[in-house]
N, C-alpha and C positions, 0 to 999 in steps of 0.2 A: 740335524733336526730343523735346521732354519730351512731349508729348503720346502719343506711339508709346510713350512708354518705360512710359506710364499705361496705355495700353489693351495692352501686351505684357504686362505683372502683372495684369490683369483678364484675359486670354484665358488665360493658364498657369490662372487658379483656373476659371474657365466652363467650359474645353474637359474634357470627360468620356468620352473616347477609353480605349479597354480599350489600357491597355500589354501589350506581352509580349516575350522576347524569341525566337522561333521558329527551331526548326534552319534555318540554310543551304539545305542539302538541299529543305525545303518552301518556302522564299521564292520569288512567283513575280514581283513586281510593288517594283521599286526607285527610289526618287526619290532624287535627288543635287541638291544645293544648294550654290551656291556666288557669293562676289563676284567679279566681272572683274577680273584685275589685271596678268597679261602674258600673253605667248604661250608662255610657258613651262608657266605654271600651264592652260593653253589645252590643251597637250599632252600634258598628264600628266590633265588631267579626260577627253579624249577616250581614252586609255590606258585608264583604268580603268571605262569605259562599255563599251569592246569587249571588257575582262575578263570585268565580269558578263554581256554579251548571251553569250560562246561558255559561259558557263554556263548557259546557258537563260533568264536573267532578264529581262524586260521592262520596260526604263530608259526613264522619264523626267527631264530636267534642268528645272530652275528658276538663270536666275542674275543678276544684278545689275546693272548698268554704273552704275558711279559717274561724276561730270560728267570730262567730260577723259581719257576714256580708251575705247582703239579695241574695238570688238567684232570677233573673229576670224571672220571667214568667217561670221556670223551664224546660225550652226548649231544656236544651243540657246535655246528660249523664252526671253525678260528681260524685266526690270521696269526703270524708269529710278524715278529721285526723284519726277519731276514726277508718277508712278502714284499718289503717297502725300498723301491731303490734310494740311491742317494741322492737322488731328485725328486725324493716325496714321491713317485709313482707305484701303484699299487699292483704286483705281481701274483696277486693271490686272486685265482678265478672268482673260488666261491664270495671272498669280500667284495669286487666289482658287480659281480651276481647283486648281491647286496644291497648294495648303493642304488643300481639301478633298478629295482622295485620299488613300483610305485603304493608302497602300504597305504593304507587309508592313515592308522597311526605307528609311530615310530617310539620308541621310547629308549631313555640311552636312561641310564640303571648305576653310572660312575656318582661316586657325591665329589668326587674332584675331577675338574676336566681332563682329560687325558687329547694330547696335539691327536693320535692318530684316527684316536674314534671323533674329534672335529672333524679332522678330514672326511669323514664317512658322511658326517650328519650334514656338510657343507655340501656334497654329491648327492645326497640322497634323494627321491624324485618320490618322496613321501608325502602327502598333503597336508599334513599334521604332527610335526617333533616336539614331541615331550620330554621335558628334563628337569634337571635340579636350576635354579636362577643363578646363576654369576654373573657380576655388574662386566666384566667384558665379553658375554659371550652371549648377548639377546639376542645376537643377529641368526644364532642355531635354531633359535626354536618360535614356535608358535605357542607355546604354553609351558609356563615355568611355574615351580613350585621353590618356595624358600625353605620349605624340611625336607632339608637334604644334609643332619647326623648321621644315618646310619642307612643302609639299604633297605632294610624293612618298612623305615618311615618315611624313607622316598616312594617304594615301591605305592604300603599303604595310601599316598596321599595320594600319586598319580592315580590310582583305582580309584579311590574314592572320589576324585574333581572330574575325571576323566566319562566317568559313567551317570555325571551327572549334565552333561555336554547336551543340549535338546537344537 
C-alpha cells in the first residue's frame, strides 16, 4: 500500500485541475464516491443519488468493494483491490473513466479515509471535492464538513451546505 500512498502525494502535486466552488443552482454533472460497507450505507447512497437526480443533476457513482464483503444489487460501477497494481496503478477502466471526469461536484461518502479512494479524489479532474474534514487530508478537498459519525449525517450535511453554495 505504500506505493499508492507515493503515487497519491505525486498526483495531489501533478493534477492541475481549475478548483472552484460553483452555485448548486448551475451544477449539472455530480460524482459520488464511496467504499462498500453495508446495506445500510447502500441505502442512504441510493437516497441521496435520487436526491440530486429530482434536482436535475446528472449522477455518476464510483465505489469500492473491499475483500469479504457483499455488493448490493450491483447497481453502481466498483473497483475491487485486485484493479490496483503493486505500484498503486489503477487497472480498472471504469475507475480511470472516473477520475477523469471533470464533475462540477465530487463527493466521497467514506467517514474514514480509505488510501485508494484518496487516490481517486487526488486524480480526479472535478472542480469541486466534497468530503468529511480530516486534519491530514485538506489537500483532497475544496469543502469539508466535520459531521462525519455516520453516513447519513455526512451525506445530510453535504446537501444541505452544498445547495446552499450561491
Amino acid at each position: 500500500m505504500s506505493f499508492l500512498n507515493i503515487r497519491t502525494k505525486s498526483q495531489l502535486k501533478r493534477n492541475k485541475t481549475t478548483r472552484a466552488s460553483i452555485p448548486y443552482t448551475q451544477v449539472q454533472t455530480v460524482g459520488i464516491l464511496f467504499s462498500i460497507e453495508d446495506k445500510k450505507k447502500h441505502d442512504d447512497v441510493k437516497d441521496f443519488i435520487h436526491r440530486l437526480e429530482r434536482d436535475g443533476k446528472k449522477v455518476k457513482v464510483m465505489a469500492y468493494l473491499p475483500p469479504n464483503k457483499d455488493n448490493y444489487e450491483f447497481l453502481f460501477d466498483f473497483f475491487t483491490q485486485k484493479e490496483i497494481s503493486f505500484w498503486g496503478a489503477f487497472t480498472s477502466e471504469t475507475a480511470v473513466k472516473f477520475f477523469n471526469t471533470p464533475f462540477d461536484y465530487l463527493y466521497y461518502l467514506d467517514t474514514k479515509p480509505n488510501p485508494m479512494m484518496l487516490n481517486i479524489l487526488a486524480r480526479s479532474k472535478a472542480r469541486c471535492r466534497i468530503g468529511g474534514y480530516w486534519e491530514n487530508n485538506k489537500s483532497f478537498f475544496e469543502f469539508m464538513l466535520s459531521e462525519t459519525s455516520t453516513t447519513r449525517s455526512l451525506i445530510d450535511g453535504m446537501y444541505k451546505y452544498s445547495t446552499q453554495l450561491k
